[in-house]
C-alpha positions in Angstrom: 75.5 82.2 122.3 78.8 80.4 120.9 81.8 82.5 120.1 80.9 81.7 116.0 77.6 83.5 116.6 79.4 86.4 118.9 81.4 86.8 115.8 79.6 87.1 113.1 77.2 89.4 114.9 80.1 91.9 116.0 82.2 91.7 113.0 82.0 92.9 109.3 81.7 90.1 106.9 84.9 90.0 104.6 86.2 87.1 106.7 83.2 85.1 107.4 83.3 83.1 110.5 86.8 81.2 110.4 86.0 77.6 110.9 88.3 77.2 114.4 88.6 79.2 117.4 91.3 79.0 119.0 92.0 79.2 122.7 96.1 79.0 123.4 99.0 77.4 121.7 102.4 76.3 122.5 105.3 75.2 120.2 103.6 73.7 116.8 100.5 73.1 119.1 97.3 74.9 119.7 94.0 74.3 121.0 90.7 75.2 120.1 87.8 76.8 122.4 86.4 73.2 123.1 89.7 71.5 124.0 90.5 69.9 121.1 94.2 69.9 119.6 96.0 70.5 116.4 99.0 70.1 114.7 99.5 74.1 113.4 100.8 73.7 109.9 99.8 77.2 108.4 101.5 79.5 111.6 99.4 81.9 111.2 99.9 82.1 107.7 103.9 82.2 107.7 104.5 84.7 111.0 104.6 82.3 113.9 108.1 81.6 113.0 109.1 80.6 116.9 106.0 78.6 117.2 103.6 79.6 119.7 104.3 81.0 123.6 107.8 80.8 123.2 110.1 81.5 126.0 112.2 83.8 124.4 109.5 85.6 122.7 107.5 85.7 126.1 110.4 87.0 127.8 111.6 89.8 125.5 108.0 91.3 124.5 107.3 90.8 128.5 110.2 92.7 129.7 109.8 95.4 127.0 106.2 96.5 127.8 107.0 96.8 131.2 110.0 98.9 130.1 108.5 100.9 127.8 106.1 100.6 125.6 105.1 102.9 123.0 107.3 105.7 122.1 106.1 106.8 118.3 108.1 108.3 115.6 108.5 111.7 117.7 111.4 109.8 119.8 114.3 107.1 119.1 115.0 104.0 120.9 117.6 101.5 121.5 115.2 98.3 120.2 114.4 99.8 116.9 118.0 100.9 116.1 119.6 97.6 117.4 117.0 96.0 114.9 117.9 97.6 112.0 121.4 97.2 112.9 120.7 93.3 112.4 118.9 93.6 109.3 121.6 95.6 107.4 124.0 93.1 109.3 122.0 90.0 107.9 121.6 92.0 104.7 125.5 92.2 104.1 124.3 95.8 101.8 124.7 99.4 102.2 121.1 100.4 103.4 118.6 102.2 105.2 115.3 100.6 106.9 111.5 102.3 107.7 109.5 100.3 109.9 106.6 99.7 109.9 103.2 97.6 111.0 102.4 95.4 108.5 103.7 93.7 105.2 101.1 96.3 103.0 102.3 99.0 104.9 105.6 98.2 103.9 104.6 97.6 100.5 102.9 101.4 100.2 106.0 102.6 101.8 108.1 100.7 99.2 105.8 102.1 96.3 106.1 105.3 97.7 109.5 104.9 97.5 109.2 104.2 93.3 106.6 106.8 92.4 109.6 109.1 94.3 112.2 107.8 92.0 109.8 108.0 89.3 109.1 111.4 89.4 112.9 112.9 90.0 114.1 110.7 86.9 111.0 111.0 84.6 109.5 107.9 84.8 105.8 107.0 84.7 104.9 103.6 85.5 105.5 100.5 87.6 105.3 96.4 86.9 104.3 94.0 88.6 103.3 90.0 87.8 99.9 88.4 87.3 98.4 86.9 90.4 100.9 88.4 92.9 100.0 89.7 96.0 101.3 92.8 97.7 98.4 93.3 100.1 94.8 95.0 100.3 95.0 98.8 101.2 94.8 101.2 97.5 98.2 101.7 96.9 99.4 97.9 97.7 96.1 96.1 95.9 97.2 98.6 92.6 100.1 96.1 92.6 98.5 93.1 93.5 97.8 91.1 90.0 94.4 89.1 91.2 91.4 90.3 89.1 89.0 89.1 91.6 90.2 90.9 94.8 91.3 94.3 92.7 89.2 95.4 89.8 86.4 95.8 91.9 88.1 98.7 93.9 89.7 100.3 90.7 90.5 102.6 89.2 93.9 103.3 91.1 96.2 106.0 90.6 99.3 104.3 90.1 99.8 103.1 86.1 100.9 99.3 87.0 101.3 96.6 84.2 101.2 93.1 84.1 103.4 90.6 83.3 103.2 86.7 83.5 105.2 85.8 86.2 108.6 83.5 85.9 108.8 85.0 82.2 111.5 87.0 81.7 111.4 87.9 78.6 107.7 89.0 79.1 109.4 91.8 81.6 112.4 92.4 80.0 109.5 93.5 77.2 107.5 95.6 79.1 110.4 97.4 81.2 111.9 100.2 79.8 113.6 103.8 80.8 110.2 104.9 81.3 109.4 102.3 83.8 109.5 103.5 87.7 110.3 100.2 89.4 109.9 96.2 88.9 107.6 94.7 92.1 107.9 90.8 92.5 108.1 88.1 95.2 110.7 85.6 95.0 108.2 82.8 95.3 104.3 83.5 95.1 102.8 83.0 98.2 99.1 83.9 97.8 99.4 82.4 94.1 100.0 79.1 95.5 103.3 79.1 96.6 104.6 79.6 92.9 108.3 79.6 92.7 109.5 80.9 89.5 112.1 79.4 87.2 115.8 79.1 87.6 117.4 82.2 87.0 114.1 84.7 86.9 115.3 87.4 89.7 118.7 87.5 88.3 117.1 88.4 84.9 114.8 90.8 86.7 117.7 92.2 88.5 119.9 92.7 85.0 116.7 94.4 83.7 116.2 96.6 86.2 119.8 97.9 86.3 119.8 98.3 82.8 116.8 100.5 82.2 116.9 102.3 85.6 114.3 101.0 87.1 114.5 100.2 90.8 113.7 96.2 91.3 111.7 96.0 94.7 111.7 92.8 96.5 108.5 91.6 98.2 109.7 89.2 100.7 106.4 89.4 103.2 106.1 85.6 103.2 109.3 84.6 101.9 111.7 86.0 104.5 112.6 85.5 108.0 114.0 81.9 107.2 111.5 80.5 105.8 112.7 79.7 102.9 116.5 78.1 104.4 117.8 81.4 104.1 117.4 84.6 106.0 116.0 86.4 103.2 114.8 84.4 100.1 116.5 86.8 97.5 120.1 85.7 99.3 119.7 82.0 97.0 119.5 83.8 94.1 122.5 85.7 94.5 121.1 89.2 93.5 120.6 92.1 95.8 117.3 94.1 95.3 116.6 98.1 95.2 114.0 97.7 98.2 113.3 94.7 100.2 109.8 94.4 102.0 109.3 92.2 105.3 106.7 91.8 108.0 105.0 88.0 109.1 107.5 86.3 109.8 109.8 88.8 111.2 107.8 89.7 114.5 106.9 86.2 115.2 103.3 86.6 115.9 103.5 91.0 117.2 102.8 93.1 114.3 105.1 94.6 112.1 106.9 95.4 108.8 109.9 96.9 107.5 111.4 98.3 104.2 115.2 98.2 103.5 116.2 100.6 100.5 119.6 99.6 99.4 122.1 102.7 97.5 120.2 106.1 96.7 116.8 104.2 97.4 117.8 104.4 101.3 117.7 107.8 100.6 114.8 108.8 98.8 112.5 110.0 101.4 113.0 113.2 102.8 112.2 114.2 106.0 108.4 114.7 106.8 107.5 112.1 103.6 106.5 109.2 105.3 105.8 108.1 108.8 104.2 105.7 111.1 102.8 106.5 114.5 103.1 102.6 115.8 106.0 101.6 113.3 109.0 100.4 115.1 107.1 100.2 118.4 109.4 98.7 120.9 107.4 96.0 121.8 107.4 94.5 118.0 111.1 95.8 117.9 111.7 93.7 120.9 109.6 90.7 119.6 111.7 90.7 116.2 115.0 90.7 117.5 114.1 87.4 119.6 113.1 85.8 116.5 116.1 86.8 114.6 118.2 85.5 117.5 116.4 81.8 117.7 115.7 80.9 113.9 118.1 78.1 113.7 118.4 77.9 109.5 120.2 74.2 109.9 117.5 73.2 111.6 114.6 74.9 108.9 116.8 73.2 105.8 116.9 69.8 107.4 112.9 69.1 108.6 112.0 71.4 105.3 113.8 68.5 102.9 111.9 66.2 105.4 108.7 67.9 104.4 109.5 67.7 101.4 110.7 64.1 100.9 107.5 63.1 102.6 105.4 64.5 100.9 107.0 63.4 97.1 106.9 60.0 98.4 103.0 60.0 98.7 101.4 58.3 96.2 97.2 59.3 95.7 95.2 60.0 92.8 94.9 63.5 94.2 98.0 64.9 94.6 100.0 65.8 92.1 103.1 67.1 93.4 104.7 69.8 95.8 105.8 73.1 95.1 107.7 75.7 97.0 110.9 76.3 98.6 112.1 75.6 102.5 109.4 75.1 104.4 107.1 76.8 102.5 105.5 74.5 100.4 102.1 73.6 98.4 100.4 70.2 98.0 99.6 70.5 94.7 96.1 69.1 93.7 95.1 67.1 90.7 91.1 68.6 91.2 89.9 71.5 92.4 89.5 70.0 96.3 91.8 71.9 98.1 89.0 73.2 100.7 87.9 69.6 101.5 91.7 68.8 101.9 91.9 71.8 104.7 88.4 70.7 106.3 89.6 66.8 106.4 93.2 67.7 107.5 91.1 69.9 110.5 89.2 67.0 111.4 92.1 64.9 111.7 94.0 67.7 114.1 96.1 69.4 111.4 95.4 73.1 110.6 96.6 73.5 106.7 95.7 76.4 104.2 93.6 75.9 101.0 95.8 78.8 99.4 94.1 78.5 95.8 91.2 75.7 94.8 93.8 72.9 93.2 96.7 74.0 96.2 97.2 73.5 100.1 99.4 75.6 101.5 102.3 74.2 104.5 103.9 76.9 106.4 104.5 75.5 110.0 106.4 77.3 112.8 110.2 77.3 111.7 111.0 75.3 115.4 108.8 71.8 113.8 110.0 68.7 114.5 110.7 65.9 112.5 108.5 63.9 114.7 105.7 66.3 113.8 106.3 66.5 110.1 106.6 62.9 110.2 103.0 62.7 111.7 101.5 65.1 108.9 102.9 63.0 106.4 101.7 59.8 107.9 98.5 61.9 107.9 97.7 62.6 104.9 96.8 59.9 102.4 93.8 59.4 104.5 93.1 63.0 104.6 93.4 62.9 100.4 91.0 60.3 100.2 88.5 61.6 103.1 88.3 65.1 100.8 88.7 62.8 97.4 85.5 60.9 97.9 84.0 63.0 100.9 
């Protein structure tokens, strides 16, 4: 029996069988069970920001475990405080971090956080924008504006509305004194790598500070460099209530954080919330080697090659790119984006059909311009193969 059949038979079925197994990696590389090689453009969906087996990331995860691995919440350690330090550092705000395990974890934490400031100031609901993302567990899918993944686990018991995302004056409508707290990403990553327009979080940050409400940051995909900047928030020159990270941030070990900036750093009291594994010193140790070897000079420059190469592609089935560093979508003039990500696979690229008419590219931050320049090269035969497959 194969390691497809091995899978499906041990394993519930929300995944299906995921169409590669893979066996090792190293760099932008990896290899499936059967030898064969590919070009990782997804990264493990945004968190393999080092690439894969990297020596720094090796090194410092290897040496903590051996150190010490596992403390939980009942004791302190140097890794989680010397991480936290760095954020706040490469925050440049006042604030307070809770780690955790995982980007929803960090998102219940952070609407923990509101329904908190909601209820010492009188406030009774929360918004959030149509077709983001915020993650699966009940408190993070009440936020999470995708009919098809959320209505069928409803009714929730957080009052969340809707907005469009990107229009402003849709929120500055539905915020008021009575609203709790604003969630958004920067740039919509499970939407299809939706970027919204100029000027959108600086509205949603006036709107927030004028009615009260606390504007909360989701920056699960966004962060970590991705973008060309440490945080993605940092280009838009405004400075959330509470920021949200995980993926990227551990480089491939699990975990998440929440920074509360001002009186939101404060909001829990002690015995509110807690994590038995968040800030384990292994993840602790894995995220301050990433933070130390994301070269951002390096992201901006093979991002605007990505970029570049893919605008100057010309096939009757893609219609453009979206996105922001290197965090981009091929965007599809017909719904083919699964035929894309099966033809790119074939041809030894791993790429993400992230919505029916979009293919998500989220490479390891450390790609080269030699391997971009091969994906590029790539993919007008890839097009055609799923245009006319």
């Amino acid at each position: 029996m194969n390691l497809y059949d091995r899978f499906e038979r041990a394993f519930m079925p929300n995944y299906g069988v995921p169409p590669v197994a893979l066996a090792r990696g190293e760099g932008t590389l990896v290899w499936d069970v059967d030898g064969k090689e590919y070009l990782d453009f997804i990264g493990g969906i945004a968190v393999t920001s080092l690439g894969h087996a990297h020596p720094a990331l090796v090194a410092a995860v290897s040496a903590q475990v051996a150190t010490l691995a596992h403390t939980s919440n009942l004791f302190l350690h140097e890794p989680e405080v010397l991480l936290a330090e760095r954020l706040l550092a490469l925050l440049g705000g006042p604030g307070r971090v809770f780690l955790a395990n995982s980007g929803t974890e960090a998102n219940e934490a952070a609407l923990k956080l509101v329904i908190k400031h909601g209820k010492t100031t009188g406030r009774g609901y929360v918004v959030a924008a149509e077709m983001g993302f915020h993650g699966r567990t009940l408190g993070a899918l009440s936020l999470t504006g995708k009919p098809s993944i959320r209505d069928q686990f409803g009714p929730f018991p957080t009052d969340v509305r809707f907005v469009p995302y990107g229009d402003a004056g849709a929120l500055d409508k539905a915020v008021d004194e009575n609203c709790a707290g604003i969630f958004l990403e920067p740039t919509q990553g499970e939407a299809g790598v939706v970027p919204p327009p100029d000027g959108y979080f600086a509205a949603a940050r006036e709107i927030a500070t004028r009615t009260g409400a606390l504007l909360v940051a989701d920056e699960i995909q966004s962060a970590i460099g991705r973008t060309g900047h440490w945080f993605a928030h940092q280009a838009d020159g405004v400075l959330p209530d509470i920021l949200t990270l995980a993926k990227g941030l551990g480089g491939g070990l699990p975990i998440g954080a929440v920074v509360g900036f001002g009186e939101a750093g404060t909001l829990f009291a002690k015995g509110e919330h807690g994590s038995t594994f968040g800030g384990n010193p292994v993840s602790c140790a894995a995220a301050l080697a990433v933070l130390d070897n994301v070269d951002l000079a390096h992201v901006r420059e093979v991002a605007q090659r990505l970029r570049d190469g893919l605008e100057a592609i010309e096939h009757p089935l893609l219609k453009g790119v979206r996105g922001r560093g290197l965090w981009l979508a091929a965007v599809l003039t017909e719904d083919r984006a699964a035929q894309v990500q099966a033809a790119a696979q074939q041809a030894g690229f791993l790429v993400n059909a992230v919505q029916p008419d979009a293919v998500r590219l989220a490479p390891p931050l450390v790609v080269t311009p030699a391997e971009i320049d091969a994906l590029t090269a790539a993919l007008p035969a890839i097009l055609t193969e799923a245009h006319h497959g």
